[in-house]
N, C-alpha and C positions, 0 to 999 in steps of 0.2 A: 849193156845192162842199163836199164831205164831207174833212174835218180834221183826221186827228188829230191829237188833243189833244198826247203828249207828244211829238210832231214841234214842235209850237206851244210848251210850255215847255222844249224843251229835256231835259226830265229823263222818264226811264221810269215811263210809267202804265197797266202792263200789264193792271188790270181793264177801266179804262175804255174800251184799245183794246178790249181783247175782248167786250165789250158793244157797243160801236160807238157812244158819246154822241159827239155832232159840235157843232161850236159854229156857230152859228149869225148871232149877231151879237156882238158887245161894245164897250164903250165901258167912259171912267172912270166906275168904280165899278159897273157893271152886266152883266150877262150872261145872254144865251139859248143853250139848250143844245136839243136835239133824240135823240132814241133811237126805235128800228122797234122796236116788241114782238115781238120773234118767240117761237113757241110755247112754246120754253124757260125765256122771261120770263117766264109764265103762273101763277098760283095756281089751288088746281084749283075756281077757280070761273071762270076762265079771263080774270079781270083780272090785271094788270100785278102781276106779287111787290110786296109791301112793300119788301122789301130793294133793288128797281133802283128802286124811287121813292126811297129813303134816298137810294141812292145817287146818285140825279139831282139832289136836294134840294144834300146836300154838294158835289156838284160845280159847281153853280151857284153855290152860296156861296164857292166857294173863285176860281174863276176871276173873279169879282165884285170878290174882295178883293185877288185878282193885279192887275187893272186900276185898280184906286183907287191902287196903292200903284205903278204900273209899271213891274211887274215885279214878285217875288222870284225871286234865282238859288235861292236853296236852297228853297223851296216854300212852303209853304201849311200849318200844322197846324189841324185843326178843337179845336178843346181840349172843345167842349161844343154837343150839339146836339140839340136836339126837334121834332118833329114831329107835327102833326094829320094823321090820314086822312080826306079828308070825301068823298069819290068813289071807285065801284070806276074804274082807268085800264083801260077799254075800251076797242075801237080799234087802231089800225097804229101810230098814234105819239103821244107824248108830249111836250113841252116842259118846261120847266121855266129859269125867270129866276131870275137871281137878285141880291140887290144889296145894297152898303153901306149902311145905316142908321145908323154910329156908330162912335165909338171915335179911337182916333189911330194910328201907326207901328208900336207894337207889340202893339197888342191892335186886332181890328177885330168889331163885331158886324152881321149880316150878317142876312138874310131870305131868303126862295127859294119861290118857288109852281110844281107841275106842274099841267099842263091836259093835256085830253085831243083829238081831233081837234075836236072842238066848241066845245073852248073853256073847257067845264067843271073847275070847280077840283077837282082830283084831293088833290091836299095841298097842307099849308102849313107851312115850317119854319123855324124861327131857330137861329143858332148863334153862338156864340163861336170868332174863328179868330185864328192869330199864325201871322206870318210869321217863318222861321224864316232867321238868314245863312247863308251859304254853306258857313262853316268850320264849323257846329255841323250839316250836313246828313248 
């Protein structure tokens, strides 16, 4: 069943609706996210942009860190985030996990892998996130 994301937190994430990332599954501290590459997603070598795999990357880490912490009303900040590219994302769709590895309450350090229909590891990223209250959003 296709998801949006900020129908599910509550709060406006007007890229990622319009990308159309869907979440997939989640549990504490973990998360699968899902996106259709369509042609617009494309580099012109006609794999997946870097930039929607960032952004699949960060969004799996963030909704990972939503889940370990259950909830934040006021959202998710990435404060620091890198990434390897090690596969063009060829294909109709992408995945991407992603999960807590560390940290406590108000610092959380996170991981994130996309694959591709195969299964193949597209990228791999970590990042630094904090969850941010309500009255400082």
């Amino acid at each position: 069943m296709k998801l949006s994301l900020s129908k599910e937190y509550g709060t406006p994430l007007p890229f990622i609706d319009h990308l159309g990332i869907e979440r997939v599954q989640s549990d504490e501290g973990r998360a699968l996210l899902a996106l259709e590459i369509k042609p617009a997603f494309r580099n012109s070598w006609k794999a997946a942009h870097g930039g929607v795999i960032m952004t699949m990357l960060d969004s799996a880490m963030s909704l990972a860190a939503r889940m370990h912490l259950q909830g934040a009303p006021g959202g998710i900040l990435t404060i620091e985030m890198n990434a390897k590219f090690i596969s063009p994302g060829i294909g109709g769709r992408l995945t991407a996990e992603g999960k807590v590895i560390g940290g406590g309450r108000s610092t959380l350090f996170c991981e994130a892998e996309v694959r591709d229909e195969a299964g193949n590891l597209v990228a791999k990223g970590m990042g630094t996130l904090k969850p941010v209250r309500k009255k400082d959003a």
